[in-house]
N, C-alpha and C positions, 0 to 999 in steps of 0.2 A: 828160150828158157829163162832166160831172165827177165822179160816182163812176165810172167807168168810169174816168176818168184815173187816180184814185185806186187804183182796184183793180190798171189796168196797173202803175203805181210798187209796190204792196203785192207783186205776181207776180214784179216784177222784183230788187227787192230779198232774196225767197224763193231766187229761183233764183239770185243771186250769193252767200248765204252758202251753200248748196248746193254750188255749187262751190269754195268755200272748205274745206269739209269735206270733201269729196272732194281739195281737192289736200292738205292734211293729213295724211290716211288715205295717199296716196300717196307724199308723204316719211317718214312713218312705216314703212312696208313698205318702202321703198329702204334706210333705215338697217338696219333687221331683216336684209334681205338681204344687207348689207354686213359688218355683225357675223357672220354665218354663215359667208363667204366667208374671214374673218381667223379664224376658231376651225377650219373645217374641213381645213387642212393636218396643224394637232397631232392631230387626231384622227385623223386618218389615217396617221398614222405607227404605231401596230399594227398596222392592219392589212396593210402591208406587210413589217413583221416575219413576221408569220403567214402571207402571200404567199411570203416568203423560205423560210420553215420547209416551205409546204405544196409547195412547188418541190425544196427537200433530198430530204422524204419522197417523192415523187414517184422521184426517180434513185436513191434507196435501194431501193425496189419494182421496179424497172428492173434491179435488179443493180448499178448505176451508182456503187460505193462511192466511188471516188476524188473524183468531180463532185460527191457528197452534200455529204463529208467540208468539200470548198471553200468548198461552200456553207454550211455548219455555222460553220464557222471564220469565215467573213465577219459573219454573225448573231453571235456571241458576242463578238466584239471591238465592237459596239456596247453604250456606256455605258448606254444608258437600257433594256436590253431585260429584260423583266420577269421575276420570278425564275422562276413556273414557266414560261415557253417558253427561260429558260435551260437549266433543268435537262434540259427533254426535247431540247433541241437536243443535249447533252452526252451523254443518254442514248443517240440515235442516231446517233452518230460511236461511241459505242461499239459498238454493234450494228455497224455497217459497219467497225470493226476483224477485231471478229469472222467475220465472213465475209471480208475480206482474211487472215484467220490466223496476225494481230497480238495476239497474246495480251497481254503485257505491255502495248501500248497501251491495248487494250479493258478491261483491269484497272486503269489510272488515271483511264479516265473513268467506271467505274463504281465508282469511292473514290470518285471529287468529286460523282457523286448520292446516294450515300450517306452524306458526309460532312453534305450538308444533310437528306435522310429516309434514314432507317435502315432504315423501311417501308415502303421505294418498293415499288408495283404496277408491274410491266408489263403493257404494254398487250397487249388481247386478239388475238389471232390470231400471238403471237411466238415464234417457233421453237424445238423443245427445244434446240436446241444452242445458242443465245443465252440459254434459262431456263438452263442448266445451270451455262454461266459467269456468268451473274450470280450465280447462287447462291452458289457457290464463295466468291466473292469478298463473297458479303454473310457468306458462314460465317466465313472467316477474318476481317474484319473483328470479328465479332462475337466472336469468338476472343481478338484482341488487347487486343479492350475490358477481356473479365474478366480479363486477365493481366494488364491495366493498372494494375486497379479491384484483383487482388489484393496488389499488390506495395505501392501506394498503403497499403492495407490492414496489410499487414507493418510498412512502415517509421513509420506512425502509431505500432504496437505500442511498436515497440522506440524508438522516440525515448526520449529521459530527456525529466523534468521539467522544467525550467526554475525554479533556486532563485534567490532575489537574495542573491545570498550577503555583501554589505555589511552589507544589510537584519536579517537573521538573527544574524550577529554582533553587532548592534548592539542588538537586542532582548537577545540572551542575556546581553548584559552590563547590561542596565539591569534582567531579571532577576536577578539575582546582587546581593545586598545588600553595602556597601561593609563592609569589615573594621573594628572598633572603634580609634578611634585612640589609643592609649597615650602619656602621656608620663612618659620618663625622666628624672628628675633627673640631671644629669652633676655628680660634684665637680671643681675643679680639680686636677688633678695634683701630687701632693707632690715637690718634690726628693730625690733617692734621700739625700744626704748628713743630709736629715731623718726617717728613716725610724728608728726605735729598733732596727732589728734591724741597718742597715748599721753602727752603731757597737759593736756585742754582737761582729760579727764581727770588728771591729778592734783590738777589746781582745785576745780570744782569741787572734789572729795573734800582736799583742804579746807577749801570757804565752806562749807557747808558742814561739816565739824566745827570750826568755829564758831559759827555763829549758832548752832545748837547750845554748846558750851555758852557761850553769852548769854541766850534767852534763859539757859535752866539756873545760873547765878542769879539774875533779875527776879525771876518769880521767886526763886528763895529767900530772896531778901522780904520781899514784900509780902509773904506768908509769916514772917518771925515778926511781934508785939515791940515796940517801941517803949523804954522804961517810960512811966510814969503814965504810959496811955492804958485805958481802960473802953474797952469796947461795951457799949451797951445798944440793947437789943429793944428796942420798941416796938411793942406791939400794939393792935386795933384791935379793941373789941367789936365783933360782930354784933 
């Protein structure tokens, strides 16, 4: 009887960790389920992007350009939508330009796919007259590019150099060896009244006053008649 007791208690206490580990396992998997349930909103927000998209393409196939275009425009005004179903949502507002006969339209949405791939493919089964204008419009782009790239190209050419022109002068004079520096003896300046030639002149002034004065008493004298002389004048008869 009493291993029997024993072994009942051993059973019983089997089958309650048992159930321990089963309700374990069972909050385990509740949490799991609950983590799924909070990730899978985000996750499914592409795929409703792609639902939106495959709903456009849909009324595009239809003929239905204006409904597409709605629907295009609703998808691309969303922040998070991913680049490439941006760019094909852009690409088929252009196509549905095109068949409205929106030329200039259809040619700015086919700048802004090309602005991101230069190499966009269209997709298979798209009409020559939607390849035709894409083409166009990928030629002239591609047009503008090298006339871009060539002008860029020119004004590179022709730019000047850029001197430092401070710089340069300032080398070229530290080139430039300084001139030898000479020095001149100055005498001080003599007074003119000291000078032996200003008294040579002053003499000479002297004598020659003088002797003016001399000669002009002498002829005077000898121009004035002497009492009692009579000058007489003789003439020849021819």
């Amino acid at each position: 009887m009493r291993r029997a007791a024993k072994s009942l208690r051993l059973d019983a206490n089997g089958f309650v960790r048992q159930r321990a580990s089963l309700l374990s396992l069972r909050l385990m998997l509740a949490s799991m389920l609950a983590a799924l349930l909070i990730v899978a909103p985000s996750k499914s927000a592409p795929s409703q992007q792609q639902q939106q998209y495959d709903k456009a393409k849909a009324a595009y196939d239809e003929v239905q350009y204006g409904e597409a275009i709605g629907i295009l425009d609703g998808l691309l005004a969303l922040a998070d939508l991913s680049d490439p179903l941006r760019r094909q949502a852009t690409l088929l507002i252009g196509f549905c330009q095109v068949g409205l006969g929106n030329g200039e339209a259809a040619e700015k949405r086919f700048r802004e796919v090309l602005a991101i791939e230069l190499d966009q493919k269209l997709p298979g089964g798209t009409s020559p007259k939607i390849k035709d204008a894409f083409e166009k419009v990928r030629a002239k782009v591609l047009r503008e590019k090298v006339a871009e790239a060539e002008k860029q190209k020119e004004l590179d050419t022709q730019k000047p150099t850029t001197i430092d022109q401070p710089r340069v002068v300032e080398k070229a004079k530290s080139d430039v060896a300084p001139p030898p520096q000479t020095t001149v003896a100055v005498e001080p300046a003599t007074p003119v009244y000291k000078k032996w030639w200003f008294w040579t002149i002053i003499v000479g002034v002297a004598a020659a006053g003088a002797a003016a004065a001399v000669t002009a008493v002498v002829l005077t004298e000898r121009a004035q008649p002497r009492p009692g002389q009579v000058d007489v004048e003789i003439g020849f008869a021819r």
